[in-house]
N, CA, C and O of each residue as an XYZ file, in Angstrom:
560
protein
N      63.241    235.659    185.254
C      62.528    235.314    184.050
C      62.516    233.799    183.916
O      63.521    233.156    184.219
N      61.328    233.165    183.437
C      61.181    231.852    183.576
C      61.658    231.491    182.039
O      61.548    232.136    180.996
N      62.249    230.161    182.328
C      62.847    229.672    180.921
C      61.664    228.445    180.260
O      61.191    227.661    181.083
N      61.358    228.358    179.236
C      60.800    228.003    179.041
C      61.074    227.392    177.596
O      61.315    228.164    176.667
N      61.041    226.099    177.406
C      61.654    225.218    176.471
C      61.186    225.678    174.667
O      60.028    226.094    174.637
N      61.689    225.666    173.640
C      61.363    226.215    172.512
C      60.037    225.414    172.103
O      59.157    225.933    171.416
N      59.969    223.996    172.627
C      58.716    223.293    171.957
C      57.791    223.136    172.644
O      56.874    222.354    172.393
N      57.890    223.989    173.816
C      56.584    224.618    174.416
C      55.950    226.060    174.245
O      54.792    226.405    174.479
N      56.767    226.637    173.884
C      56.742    227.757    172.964
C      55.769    227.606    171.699
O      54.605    228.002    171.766
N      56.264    227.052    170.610
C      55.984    226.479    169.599
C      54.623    225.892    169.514
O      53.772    226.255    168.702
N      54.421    224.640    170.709
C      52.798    224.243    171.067
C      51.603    225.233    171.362
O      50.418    225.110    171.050
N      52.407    226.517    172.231
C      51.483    227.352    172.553
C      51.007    227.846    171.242
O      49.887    227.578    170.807
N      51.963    228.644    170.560
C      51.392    229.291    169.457
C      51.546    229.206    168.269
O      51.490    230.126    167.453
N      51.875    227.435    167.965
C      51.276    226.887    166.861
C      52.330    227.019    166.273
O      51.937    227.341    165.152
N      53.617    226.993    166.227
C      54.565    227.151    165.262
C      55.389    225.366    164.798
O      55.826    224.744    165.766
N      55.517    224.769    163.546
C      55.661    223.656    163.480
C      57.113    223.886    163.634
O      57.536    225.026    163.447
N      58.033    222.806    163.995
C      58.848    222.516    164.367
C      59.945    222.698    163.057
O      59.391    222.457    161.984
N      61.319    223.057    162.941
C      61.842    223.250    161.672
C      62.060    221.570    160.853
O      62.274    221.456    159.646
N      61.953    220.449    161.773
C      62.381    219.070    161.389
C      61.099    218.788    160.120
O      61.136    218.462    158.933
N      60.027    219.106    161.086
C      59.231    219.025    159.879
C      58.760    219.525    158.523
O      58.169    218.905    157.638
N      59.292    221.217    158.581
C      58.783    221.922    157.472
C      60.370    221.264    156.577
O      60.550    220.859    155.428
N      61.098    221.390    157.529
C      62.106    220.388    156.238
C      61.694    219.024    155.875
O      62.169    218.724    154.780
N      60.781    217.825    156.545
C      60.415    216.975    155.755
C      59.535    217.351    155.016
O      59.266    216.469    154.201
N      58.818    218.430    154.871
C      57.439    219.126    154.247
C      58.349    219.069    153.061
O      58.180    218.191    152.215
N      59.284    219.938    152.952
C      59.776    220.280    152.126
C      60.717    219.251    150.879
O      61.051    219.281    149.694
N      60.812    218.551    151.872
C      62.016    217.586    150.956
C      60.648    216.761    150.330
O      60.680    216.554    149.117
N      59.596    216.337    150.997
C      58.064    215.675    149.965
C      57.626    216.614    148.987
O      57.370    216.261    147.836
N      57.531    217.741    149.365
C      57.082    218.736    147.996
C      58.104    218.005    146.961
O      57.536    217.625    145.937
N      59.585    217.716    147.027
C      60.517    218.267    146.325
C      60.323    216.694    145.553
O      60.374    216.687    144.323
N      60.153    215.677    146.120
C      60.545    214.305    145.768
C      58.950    213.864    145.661
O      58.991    212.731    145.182
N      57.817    214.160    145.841
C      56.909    213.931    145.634
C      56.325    213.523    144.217
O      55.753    212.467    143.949
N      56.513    214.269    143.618
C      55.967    214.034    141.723
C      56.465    212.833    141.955
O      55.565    212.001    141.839
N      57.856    212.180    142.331
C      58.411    210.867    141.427
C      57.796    210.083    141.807
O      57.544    209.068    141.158
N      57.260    210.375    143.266
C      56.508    208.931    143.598
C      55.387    208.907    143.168
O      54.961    207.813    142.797
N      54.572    210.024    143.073
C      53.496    210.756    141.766
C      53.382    209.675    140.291
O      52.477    208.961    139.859
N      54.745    209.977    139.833
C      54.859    209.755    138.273
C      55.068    208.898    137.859
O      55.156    208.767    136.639
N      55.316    207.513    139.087
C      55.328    205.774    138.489
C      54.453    205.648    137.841
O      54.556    205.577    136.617
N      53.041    205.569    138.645
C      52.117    205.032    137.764
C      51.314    205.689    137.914
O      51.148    206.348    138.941
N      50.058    205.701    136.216
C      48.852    206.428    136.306
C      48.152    205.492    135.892
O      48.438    204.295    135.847
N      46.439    206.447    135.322
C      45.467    205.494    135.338
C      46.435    205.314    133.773
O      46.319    204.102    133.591
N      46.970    205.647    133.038
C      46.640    205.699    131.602
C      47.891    204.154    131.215
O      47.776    203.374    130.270
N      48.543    204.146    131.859
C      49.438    202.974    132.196
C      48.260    201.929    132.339
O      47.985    201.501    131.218
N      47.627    201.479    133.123
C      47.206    200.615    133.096
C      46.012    199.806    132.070
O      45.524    198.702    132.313
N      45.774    200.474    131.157
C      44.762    200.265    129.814
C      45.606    199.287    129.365
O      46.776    199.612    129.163
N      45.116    197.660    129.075
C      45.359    196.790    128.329
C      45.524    197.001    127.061
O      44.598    197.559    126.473
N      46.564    196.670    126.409
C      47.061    196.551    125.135
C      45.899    195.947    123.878
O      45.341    194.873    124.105
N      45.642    196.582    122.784
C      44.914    195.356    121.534
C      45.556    194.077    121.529
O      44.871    193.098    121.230
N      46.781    193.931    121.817
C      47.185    193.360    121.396
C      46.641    191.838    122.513
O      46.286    190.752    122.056
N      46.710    192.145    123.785
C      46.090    191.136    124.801
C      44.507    191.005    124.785
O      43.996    189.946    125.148
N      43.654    192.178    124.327
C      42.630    191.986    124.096
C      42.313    190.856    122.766
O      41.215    190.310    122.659
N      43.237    190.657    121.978
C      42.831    189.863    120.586
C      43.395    188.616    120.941
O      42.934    187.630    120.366
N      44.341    188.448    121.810
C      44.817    187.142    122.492
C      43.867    186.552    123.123
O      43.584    185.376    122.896
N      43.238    187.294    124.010
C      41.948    186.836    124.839
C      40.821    186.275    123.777
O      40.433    185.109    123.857
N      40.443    186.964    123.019
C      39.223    186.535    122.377
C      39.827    184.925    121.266
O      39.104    183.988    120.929
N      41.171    185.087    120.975
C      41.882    184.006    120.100
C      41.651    182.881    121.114
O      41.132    181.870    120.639
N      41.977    182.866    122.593
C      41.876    181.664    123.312
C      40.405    181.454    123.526
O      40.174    180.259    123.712
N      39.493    182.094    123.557
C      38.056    182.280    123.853
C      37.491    181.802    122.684
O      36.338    181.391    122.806
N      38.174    181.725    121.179
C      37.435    181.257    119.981
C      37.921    179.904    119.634
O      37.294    179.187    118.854
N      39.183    179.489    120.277
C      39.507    178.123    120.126
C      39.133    177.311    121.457
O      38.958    176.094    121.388
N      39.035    177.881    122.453
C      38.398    176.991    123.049
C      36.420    176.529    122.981
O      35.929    175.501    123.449
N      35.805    177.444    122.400
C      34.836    177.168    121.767
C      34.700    176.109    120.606
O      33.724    175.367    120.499
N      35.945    176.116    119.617
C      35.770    175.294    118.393
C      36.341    173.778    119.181
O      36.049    172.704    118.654
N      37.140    173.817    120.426
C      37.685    172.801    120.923
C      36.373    171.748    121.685
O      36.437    170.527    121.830
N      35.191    172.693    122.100
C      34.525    171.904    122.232
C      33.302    171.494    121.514
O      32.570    170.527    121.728
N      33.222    172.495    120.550
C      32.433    171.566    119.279
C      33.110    170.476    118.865
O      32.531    169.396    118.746
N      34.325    170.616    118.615
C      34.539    169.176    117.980
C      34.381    168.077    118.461
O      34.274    167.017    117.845
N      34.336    168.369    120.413
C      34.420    167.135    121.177
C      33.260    166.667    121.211
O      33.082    165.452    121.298
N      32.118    167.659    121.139
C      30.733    167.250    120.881
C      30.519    166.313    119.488
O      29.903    165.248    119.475
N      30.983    166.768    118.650
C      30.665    166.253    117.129
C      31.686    164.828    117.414
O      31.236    163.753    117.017
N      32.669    164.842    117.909
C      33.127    163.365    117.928
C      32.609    162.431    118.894
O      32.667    161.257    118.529
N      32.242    162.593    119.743
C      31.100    162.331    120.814
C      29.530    161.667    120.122
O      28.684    160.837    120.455
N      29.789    162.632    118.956
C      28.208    162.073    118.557
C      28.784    161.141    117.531
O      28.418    159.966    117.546
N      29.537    161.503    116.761
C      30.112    160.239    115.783
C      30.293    159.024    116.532
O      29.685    157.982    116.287
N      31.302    159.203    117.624
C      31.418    157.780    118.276
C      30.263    157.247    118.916
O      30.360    156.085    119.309
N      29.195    157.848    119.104
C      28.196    157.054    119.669
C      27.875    157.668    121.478
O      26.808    157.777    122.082
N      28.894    157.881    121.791
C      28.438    158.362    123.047
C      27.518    159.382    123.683
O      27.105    159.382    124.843
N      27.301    160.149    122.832
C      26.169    161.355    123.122
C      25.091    160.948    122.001
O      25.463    160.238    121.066
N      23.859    161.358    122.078
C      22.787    161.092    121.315
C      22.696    162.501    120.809
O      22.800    163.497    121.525
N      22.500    162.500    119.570
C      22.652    163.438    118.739
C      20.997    164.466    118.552
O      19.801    164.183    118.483
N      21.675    165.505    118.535
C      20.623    166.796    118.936
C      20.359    167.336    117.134
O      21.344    167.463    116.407
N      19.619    167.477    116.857
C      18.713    168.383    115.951
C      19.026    169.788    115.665
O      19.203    170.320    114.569
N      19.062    170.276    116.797
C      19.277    172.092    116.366
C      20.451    172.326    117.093
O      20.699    173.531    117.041
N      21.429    171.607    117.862
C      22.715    171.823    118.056
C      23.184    171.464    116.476
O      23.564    172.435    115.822
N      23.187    170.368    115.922
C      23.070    170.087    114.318
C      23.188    171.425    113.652
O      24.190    172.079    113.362
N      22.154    171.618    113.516
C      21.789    172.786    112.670
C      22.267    173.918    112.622
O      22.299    174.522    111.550
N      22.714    174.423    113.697
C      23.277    175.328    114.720
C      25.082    175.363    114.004
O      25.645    176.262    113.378
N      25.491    174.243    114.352
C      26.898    174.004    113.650
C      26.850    173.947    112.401
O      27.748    174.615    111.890
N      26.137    173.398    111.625
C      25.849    173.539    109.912
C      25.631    174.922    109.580
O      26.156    175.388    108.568
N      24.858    175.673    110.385
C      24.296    177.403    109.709
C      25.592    177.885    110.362
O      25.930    178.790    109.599
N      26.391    177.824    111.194
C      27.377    178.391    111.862
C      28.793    178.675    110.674
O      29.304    179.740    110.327
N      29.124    177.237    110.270
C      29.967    176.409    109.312
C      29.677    177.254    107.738
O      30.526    177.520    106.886
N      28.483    177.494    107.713
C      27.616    177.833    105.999
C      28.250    179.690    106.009
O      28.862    180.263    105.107
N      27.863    180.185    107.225
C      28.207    181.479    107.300
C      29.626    181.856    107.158
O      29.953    183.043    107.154
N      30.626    180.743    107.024
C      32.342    181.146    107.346
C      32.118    181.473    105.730
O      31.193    180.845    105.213
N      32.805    182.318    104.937
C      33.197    182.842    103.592
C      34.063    181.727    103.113
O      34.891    181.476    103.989
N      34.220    180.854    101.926
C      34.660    180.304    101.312
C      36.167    181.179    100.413
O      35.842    181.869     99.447
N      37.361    181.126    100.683
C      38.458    181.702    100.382
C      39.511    180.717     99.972
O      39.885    179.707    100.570
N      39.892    181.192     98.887
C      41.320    180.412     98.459
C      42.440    180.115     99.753
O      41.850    180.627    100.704
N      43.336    179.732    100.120
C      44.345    180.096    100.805
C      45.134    181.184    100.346
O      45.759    181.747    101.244
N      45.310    181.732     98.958
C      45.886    182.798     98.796
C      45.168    183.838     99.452
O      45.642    184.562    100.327
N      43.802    183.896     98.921
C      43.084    184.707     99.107
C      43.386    185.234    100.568
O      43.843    186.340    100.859
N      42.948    183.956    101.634
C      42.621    184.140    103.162
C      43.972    184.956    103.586
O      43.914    185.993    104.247
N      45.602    184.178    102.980
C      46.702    184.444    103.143
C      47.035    186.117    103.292
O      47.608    186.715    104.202
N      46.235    186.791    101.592
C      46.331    188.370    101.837
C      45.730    189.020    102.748
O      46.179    189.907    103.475
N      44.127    188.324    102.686
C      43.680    189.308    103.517
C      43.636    189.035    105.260
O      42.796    189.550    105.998
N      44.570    188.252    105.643
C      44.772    187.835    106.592
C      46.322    189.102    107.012
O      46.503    189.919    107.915
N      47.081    188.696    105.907
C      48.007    190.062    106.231
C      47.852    191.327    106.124
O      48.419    192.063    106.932
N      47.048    191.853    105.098
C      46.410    193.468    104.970
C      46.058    193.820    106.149
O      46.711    194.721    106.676
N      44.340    192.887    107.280
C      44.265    192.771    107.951
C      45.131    193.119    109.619
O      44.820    193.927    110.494
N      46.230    192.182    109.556
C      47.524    192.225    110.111
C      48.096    193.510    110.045
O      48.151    194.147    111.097
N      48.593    194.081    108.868
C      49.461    195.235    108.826
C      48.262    196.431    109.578
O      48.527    197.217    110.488
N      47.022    196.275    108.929
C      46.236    197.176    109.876
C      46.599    197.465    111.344
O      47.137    198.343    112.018
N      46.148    196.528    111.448
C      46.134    196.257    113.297
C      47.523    196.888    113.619
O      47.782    197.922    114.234
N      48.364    195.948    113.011
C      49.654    196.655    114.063
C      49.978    198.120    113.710
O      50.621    198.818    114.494
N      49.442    198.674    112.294
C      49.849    200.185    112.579
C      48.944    200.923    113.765
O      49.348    201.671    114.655
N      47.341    200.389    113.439
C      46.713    200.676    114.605
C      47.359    200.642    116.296
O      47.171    201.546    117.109
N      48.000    199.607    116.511
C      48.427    199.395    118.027
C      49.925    200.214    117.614
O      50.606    200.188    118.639
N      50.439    200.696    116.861
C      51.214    201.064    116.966
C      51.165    202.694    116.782
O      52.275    203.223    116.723
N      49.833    203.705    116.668
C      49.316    204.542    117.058
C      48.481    204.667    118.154
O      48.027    205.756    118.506
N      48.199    203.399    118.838
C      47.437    203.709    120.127
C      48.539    203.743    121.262
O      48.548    204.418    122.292
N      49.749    202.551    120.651
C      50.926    203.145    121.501
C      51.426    204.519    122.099
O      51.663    204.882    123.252
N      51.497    205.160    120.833
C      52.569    206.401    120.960
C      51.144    207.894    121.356
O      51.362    209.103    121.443
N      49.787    207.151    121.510
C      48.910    208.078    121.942
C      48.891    207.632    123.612
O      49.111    208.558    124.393
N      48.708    206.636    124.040
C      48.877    206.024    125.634
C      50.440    206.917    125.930
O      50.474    207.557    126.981
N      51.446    206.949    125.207
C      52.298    207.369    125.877
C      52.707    208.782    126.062
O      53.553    209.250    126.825
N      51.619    209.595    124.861
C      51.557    210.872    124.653
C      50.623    211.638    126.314
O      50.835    212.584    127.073
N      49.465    210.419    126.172
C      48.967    210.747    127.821
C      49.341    210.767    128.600
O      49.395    211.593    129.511
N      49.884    209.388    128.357
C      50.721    209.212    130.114
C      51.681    210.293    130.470
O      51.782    210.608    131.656
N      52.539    211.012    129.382
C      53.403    212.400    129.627
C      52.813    213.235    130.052
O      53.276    213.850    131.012
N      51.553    213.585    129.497
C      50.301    215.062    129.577
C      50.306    214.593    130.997
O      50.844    215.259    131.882
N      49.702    213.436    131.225
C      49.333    213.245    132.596
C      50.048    213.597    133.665
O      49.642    214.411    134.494
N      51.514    212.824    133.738
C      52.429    213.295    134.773
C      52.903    214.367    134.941
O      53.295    214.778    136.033
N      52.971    215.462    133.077
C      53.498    216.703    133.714
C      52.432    217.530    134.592
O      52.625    217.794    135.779
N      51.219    217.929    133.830
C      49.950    218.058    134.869
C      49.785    217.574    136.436
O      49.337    218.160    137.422
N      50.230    216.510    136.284
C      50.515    216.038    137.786
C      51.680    217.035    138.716
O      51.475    217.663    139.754
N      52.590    216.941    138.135
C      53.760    217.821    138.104
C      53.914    218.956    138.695
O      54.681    219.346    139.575
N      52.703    219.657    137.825
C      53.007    221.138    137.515
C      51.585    221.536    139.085
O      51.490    222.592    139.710
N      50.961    220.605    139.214
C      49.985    220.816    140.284
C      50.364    220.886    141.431
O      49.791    221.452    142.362
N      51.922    219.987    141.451
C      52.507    219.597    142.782
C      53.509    221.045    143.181
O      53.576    221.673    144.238
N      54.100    221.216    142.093
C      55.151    222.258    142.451
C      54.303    223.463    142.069
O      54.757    224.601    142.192
C-alpha cells in the first residue's frame, strides 16, 4: 500500500488544513473588535467644529474689510463706490442691541446650542452602538 502524505490527500479532495480552520476560527472570534474601532458614524464632525469654522471664516472676512477701509482712509487704495455701499448696507443690516440685550440673547442662544450638541452627542453615540452591535450580530 502506497503511503501517501496527509496534505496530498487533503489537495486532492479539497479538505483545508486544521491550521487554518483554526485561524478561520480565531478571526470569526476576534473579528468584530477589529470591526468595532471605527465606523462611518464616528467620523461626523462635531457642531461644535462646524461653528468654529464658520467663526474663523467670519473674522477673517471682517479682517479684511477693515484692511480695505484703512487702505482707503490712508490713501493707498482709491476708493470704490459700491464696495462703499456694499459695507454701509452690510453694517445698516446688523440689529442695533444694548450690550445687555446682545449679552442675553447671546447666552439663551448659547444654552441652545449646547443642549442641542449635547443631544446630537448622546444620538451619534446611540448609533455608533446600533451600528457595532449590528455589525456584531452579522459577524457571529
Amino acid at each position: 500500500m502506497d503511503r501517501l502524505r496527509n496534505e496530498v490527500i487533503r489537495s486532492k479532495v479539497g479538505v483545508v488544513p486544521i491550521e487554518d480552520k483554526v485561524r478561520k476560527g480565531r478571526l470569526r472570534w476576534f473579528g468584530p473588535v477589529d470591526i468595532l474601532k471605527t465606523t462611518a458614524v464616528d467620523k461626523i464632525p462635531t457642531d461644535l467644529e462646524g461653528m468654529e469654522a464658520s467663526m474663523e471664516r467670519l473674522l477673517a472676512l471682517i479682517d479684511d474689510v477693515s484692511r480695505y477701509v484703512d487702505n482707503v482712509v490712508e490713501g493707498n487704495i482709491a476708493p470704490d463706490n459700491n464696495i462703499g455701499r456694499f459695507i454701509s448696507d452690510t453694517l445698516a443690516s446688523v440689529p442695533k442691541l444694548s450690550p445687555m440685550a446682545f449679552d442675553k440673547l447671546l447666552n439663551d442662544s448659547l444654552q441652545d446650542h449646547l443642549l442641542l450638541l449635547y443631544l446630537s452627542s448622546i444620538t451619534r453615540t446611540q448609533l455608533s452602538l446600533a451600528e457595532k452591535l449590528n455589525t456584531a450580530a452579522q459577524i457571529l
